[in-house]
Every structure is written in structure tokens, then in C-alpha cells.
GUSE-284235 format. One record per atom (N, C-alpha, C, O, CB): x, y, z. Coordinates in steps of 0.1 Angstrom, whole numbers, plus 5000, padded with zeros to 4 digits. Glycine has a CB too. Example, Ala and Ser with C-alpha at 12.3 -4.5 7.8 and 13.67 -1.06 7.14 Angstrom:
513249435078 512349555078 513249675078 514249675085 511349555090 512849785071 513749895071 512950005079 513450115080 514149945057 
***
This chain:
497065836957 498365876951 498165916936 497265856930 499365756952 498865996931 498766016920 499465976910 500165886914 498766106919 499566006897 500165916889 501765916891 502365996898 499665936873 502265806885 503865766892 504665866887 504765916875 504565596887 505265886897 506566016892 507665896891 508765946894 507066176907 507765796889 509165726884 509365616874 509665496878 509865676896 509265626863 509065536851 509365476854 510065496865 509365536839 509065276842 509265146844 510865146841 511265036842 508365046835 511765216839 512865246833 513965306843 515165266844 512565336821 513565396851 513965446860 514065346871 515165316875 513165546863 512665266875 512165196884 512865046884 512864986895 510765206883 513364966873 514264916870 515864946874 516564876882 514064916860 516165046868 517565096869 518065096888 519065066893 517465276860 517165146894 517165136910 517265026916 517865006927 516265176916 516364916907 516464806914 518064736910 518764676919 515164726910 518264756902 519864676895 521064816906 522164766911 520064706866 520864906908 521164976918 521164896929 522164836932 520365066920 519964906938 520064876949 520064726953 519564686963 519164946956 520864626941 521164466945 522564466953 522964366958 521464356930 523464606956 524464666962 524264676976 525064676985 524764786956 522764696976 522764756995 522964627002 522864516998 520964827004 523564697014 524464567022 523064537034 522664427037 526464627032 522564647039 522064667050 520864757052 520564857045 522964697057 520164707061 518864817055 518864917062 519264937074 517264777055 518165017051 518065187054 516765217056 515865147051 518565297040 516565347065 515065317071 515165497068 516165567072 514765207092 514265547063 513965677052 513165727061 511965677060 513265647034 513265807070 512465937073 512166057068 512866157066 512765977081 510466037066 509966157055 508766257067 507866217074 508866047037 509566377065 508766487072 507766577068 508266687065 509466557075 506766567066 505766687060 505366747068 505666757080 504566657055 504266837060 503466907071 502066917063 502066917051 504067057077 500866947069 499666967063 499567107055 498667137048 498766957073 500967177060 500067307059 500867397051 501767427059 499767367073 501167467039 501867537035 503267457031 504267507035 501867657044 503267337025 504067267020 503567257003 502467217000 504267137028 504567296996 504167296983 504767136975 504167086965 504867446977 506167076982 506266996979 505666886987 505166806979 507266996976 505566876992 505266727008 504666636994 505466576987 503666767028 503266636992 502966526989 503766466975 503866346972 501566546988 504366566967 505366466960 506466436966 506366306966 505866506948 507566466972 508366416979 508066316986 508966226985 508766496985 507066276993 506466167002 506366046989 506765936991 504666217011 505766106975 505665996970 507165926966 507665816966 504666016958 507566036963 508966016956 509765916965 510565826963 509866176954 509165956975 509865836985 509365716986 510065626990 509865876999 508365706984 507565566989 508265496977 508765386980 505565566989 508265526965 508165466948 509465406952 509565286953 508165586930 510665476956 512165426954 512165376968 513365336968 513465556951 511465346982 511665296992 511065126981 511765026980 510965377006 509865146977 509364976970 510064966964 509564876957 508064916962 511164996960 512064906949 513164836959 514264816953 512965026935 513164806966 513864736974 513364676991 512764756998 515064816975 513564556995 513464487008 514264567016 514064587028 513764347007 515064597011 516064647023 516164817026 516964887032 517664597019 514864857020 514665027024 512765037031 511664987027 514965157002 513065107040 512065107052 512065277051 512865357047 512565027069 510565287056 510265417054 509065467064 507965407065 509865437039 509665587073 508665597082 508165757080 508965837077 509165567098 506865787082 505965947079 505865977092 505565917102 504365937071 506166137089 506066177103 505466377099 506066457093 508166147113 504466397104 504266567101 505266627111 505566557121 502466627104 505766747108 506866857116 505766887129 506166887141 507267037104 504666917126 503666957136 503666847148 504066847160 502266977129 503166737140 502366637151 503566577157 503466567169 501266507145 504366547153 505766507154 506766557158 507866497157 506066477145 506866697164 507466777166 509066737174 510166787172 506566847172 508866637185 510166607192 510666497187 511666457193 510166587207 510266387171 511066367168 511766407155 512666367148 510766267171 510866527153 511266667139 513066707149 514166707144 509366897138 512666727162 514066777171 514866667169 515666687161 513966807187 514866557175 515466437179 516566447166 517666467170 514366297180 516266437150 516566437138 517066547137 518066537130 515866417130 516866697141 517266787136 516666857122 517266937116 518566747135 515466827119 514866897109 513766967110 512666937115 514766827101 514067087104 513567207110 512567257091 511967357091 515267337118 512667167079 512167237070 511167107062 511566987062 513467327061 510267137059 509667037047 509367087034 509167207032 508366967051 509467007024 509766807032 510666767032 510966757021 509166667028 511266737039 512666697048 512366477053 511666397059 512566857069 513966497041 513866357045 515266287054 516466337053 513566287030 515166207059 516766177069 516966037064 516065987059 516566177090 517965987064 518665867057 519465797068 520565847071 519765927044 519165717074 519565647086 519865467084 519965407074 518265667096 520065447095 521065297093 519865237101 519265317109 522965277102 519265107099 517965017106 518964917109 519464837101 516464947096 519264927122 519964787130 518864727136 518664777147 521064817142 517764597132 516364597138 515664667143 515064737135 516164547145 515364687158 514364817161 515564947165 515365027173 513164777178 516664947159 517165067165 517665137150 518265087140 518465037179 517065307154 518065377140 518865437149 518765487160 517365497129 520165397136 521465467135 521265597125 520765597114 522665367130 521865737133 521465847128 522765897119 523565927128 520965947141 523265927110 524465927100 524666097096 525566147088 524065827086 523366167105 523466307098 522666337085 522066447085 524866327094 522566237073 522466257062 520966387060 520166317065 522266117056 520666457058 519366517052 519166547043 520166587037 518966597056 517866557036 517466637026 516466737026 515366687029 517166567018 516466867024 515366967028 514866967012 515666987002 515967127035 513566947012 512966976998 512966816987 513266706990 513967126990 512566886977 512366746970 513566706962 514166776954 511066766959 513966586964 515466546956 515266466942 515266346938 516466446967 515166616934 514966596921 515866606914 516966636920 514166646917 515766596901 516866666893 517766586895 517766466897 517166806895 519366696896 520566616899 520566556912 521366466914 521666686898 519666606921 519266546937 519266436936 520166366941 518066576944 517966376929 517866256927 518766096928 518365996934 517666286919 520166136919 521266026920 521866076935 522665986939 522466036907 521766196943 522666186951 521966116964 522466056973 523266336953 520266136958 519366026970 519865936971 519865876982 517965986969 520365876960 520565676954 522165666958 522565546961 520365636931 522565716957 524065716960 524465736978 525565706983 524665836951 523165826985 523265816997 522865747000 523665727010 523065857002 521665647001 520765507001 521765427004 521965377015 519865456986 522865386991 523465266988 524765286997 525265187002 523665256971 525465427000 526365457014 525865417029 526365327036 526665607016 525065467030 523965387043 524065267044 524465217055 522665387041 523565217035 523765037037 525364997035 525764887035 522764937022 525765057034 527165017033 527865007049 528864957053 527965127023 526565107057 527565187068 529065217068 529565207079 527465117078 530065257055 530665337054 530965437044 531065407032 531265307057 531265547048 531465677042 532365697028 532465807021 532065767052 532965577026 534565587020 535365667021 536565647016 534765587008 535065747026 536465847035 537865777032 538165667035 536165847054 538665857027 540065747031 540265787046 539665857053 541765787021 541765687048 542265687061 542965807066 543165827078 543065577063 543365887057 543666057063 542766127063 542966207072 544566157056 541566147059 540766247057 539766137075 539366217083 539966257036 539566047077 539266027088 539966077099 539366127109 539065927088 541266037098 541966097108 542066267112 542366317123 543166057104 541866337100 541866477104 540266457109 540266567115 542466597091 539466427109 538066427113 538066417127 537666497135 537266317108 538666307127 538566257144 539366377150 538466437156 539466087149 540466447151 541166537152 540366667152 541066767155 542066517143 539066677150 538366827150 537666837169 536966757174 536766827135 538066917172 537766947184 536267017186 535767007198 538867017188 535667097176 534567147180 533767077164 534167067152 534767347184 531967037174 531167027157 531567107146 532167217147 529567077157 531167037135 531367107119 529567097115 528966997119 532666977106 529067177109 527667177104 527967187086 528367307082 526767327112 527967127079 528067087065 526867107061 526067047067 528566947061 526467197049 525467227041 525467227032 526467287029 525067317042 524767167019 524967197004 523767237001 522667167002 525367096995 523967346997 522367406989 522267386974 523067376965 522267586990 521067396973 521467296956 519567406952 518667436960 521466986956 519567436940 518567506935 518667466922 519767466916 518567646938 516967416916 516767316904 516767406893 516267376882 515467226904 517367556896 517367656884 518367716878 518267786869 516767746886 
***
């Protein structure tokens, strides 16, 4: 590994963060060997903010070698990470992804999705659920975000 991409300052601040998680979150990180320019920081980036807490689990998986559970998840780009609910041996799948490295302003929205996860709920109010339930065909939700 190379040197730490997340200061003693940063690395603190997460931990007084994540004394909030209710429940643990189990972090699926996708690479690939081959023509990934981010993977190996993203992988780290993940590992550093998965050790700052007991209650965040983290599993590696290449797009290649791993291919049907790259499907299973739905992720088709690296490095691509999925944000899931750890009910003991079973993940709960919430949708959440990240394609690429969640830096920058990414970053808090990683920590802020972490700490919803363990919450297992969305804070949605009670109309905005209701018109949800009420949608008759999938919705596919994208935010593209570019660090420039």
C-alpha cells in the first residue's frame, strides 16, 4: 500500500462520524487488473475509511474474475463501489453505487451514505415514500459528478 491518502485529522473526524452507525455496512469494492487508472486508490480509499470503524466490512472483487457477482450488483464500471446493509451472512442490496473514485465533494457523500445504511433508512418523508410506492414501472437514478 502506499502512503495514506487520509490524514490523522480526517481519520479522526470519521471516527466521531461513524459513533452514529446503527448497523453494519459491508462495502463492495470492484476493480480490475487492467486499464483502471483509479482501482488501486479507490480500493485504498476504501480500506482506510472501512478501519475506522467495527461496524464497516469490506469485500474485493475484480469485474473480470468476478463477473456474475459484478451482474448480481449491477456494476458495469471501475472502480465501482456498492454500499449494502450486513444482516450477518446476508447482504441487503439498497441500490447505492459509486463509479470511480469518491473524492473531492464525493467523499462526504461516501460518509453520509455509510452512516444512511446503517441506519437502514432513507429519511424520505412519508409523502415522498408514498408517491414511490405508487410508481408502477423501475426508475434508474444517476448523478454524474466530475472533479473539474
Amino acid at each position: 500500500m502506499s502512503e495514506k491518502l487520509l490524514n490523522d485529522d480526517i481519520v479522526q473526524q470519521l471516527k466521531d462520524v461513524f459513533q452514529q452507525l446503527q448497523n453494519p455496512v459491508e462495502v463492495l469494492f470492484f476493480g480490475s487488473k487492467k486499464d483502471c487508472e483509479y482501482c488501486d486508490d479507490t480500493r485504498q480509499l476504501a480500506e482506510e475509511v472501512v478501519a475506522t470503524s467495527d461496524k464497516l466490512h469490506m469485500q474485493v472483487y475484480d469485474i473480470d474474475e468476478h463477473a456474475e457477482i459484478a451482474r448480481q450488483y449491477h456494476v458495469d464500471k471501475v472502480p465501482g463501489l456498492v454500499l449494502a446493509a450486513r444482516d450477518g451472512d446476508r447482504i441487503i442490496d439498497y441500490g447505492v453505487r459509486f463509479a470511480g473514485i469518491p473524492s473531492g465533494h464525493e467523499f462526504s457523500s461516501l460518509v453520509h451514505d455509510l452512516v444512511l445504511v446503517s441506519g437502514r433508512d432513507s429519511g424520505l418523508s412519508p409523502q415522498t415514500r408514498s408517491f414511490l410506492a405508487d410508481l408502477k414501472e423501475p426508475v434508474l437514478l444517476q448523478v454524474f459528478v466530475t472533479p473539474t
